[in-house]
C-alpha positions, 0 to 999 in steps of 0.5 A, a space after each residue: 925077454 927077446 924080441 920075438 917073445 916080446 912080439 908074441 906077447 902084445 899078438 897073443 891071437 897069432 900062432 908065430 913060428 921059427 925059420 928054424 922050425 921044420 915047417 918052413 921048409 916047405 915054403 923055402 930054404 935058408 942061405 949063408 952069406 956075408 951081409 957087409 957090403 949090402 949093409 953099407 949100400 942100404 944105409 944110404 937108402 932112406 927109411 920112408 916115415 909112413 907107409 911103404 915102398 918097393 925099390 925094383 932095383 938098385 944098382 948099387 946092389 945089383 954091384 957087390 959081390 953077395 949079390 953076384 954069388 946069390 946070382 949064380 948059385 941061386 939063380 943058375 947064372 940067370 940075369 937078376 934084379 936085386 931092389 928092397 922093399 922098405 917102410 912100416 906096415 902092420 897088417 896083411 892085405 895080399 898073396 903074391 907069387 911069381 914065375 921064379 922064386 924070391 930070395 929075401 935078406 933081412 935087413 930089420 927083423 920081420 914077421 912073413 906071413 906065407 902060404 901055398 899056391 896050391 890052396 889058391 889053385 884048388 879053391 880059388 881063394 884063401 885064408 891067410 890065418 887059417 889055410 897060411 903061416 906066420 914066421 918070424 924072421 930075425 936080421 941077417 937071415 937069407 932065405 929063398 921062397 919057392 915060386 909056389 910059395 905065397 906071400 906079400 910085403 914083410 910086417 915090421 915087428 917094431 915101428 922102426 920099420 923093415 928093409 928087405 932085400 928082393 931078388 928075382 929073375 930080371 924084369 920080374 915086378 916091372 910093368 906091364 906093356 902097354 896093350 898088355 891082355 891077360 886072360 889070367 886076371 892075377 897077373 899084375 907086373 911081369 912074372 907078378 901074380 897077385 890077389 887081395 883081400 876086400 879091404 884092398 879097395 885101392 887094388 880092387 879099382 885097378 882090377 885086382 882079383 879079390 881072393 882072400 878071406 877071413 878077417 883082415 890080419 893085423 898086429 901090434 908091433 913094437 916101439 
């Protein structure tokens, strides 16, 4: 049995797709690149026990050479900031979308949960279960999201954890200055447009807009 038949089995209510399947791509689109030299910066990067964390930039990364050909083949020679998200998480609480698009390497395998902004636009709120779609998304794999794709934070598939690679235009996801005013309630960083779902009572008290329903999607991952 592989890993992603094994995960689908203990999350028999979810319906998970491929990258591979034809239906990605209307969020995204896959990338070939060589994975070493980010592989052996990451290593160094330590896996927090519980919980997750967004790391805005690296350095490090920012420096190998995969990070620099995505830069100008990706991003058009823009200037980017290459971070990672990393930790353990086993539910889905948020939509984020961004005033570029994101590119992710998978570093772990993960289980993506996307949707479109465009639900959100027209009805003002959504439903990840019903109105998005879960993909699984193996190691190794390269993949922009369009800005007008939905998404959050990656779900483990085994309770190792993730880490993920995040690209964006440069000073995407930094806060926002002080004195800041937003007739916008989504906006929530720089270039960072976030809605949560109820449960999120720790974004709400920060002013988060809550727009997403249904039942809060959790899984079970793997040991």
């Amino acid at each position: 049995m592989t890993k992603l038949e094994a995960f689908r089995q203990a999350n028999p209510d979810l319906t998970i797709l491929e990258i591979s399947d034809p239906a990605f791509a209307q969020y995204g689109v896959k990338y070939d690149y060589p994975l070493e030299e980010i592989e052996q910066v990451m290593a160094r990067v330590e896996m927090p026990a519980k919980g997750s964390s967004y790391l805005q930039k690296i350095p490090a990364l920012e420096k190998t050479e995969t990070i620099q050909r995505i830069g100008r083949d990706v991003f058009a020679g823009m200037p980017v900031d290459a971070g990672a998200t990393i930790g353990h998480t086993d539910d889905f609480s948020a939509f984020e979308y961004h005033q570029c698009s994101e590119l992710n390497i998978m570093l772990d395998d993960v289980l993506m949960v996307l949707g479109k902004r465009q639900i959100l636009d027209q009805r003002g709120q959504i439903d990840p279960q019903k109105d998005g779609q879960l993909f699984y998304v193996p190691k190794g794999s390269v993949v922009e999201l369009y800005n007008t794709t939905l998404h959050y934070a990656p779900i483990q598939i085994t309770n190792a954890g993730y880490k993920v690679i995040v690209v964006v235009l440069q000073g995407t996801n930094l806060p926002l200055p002080d004195g800041f005013k937003s007739d916008n309630p989504r906006v929530v960083k720089q270039g960072k447009f976030q809605v949560v779902h109820p449960s999120r009572t720790d974004k709400i008290a920060q002013g988060y807009q809550v727009a997403l329903t249904g039942d809060l999607l959790t899984t079970q991952p793997l040991d």
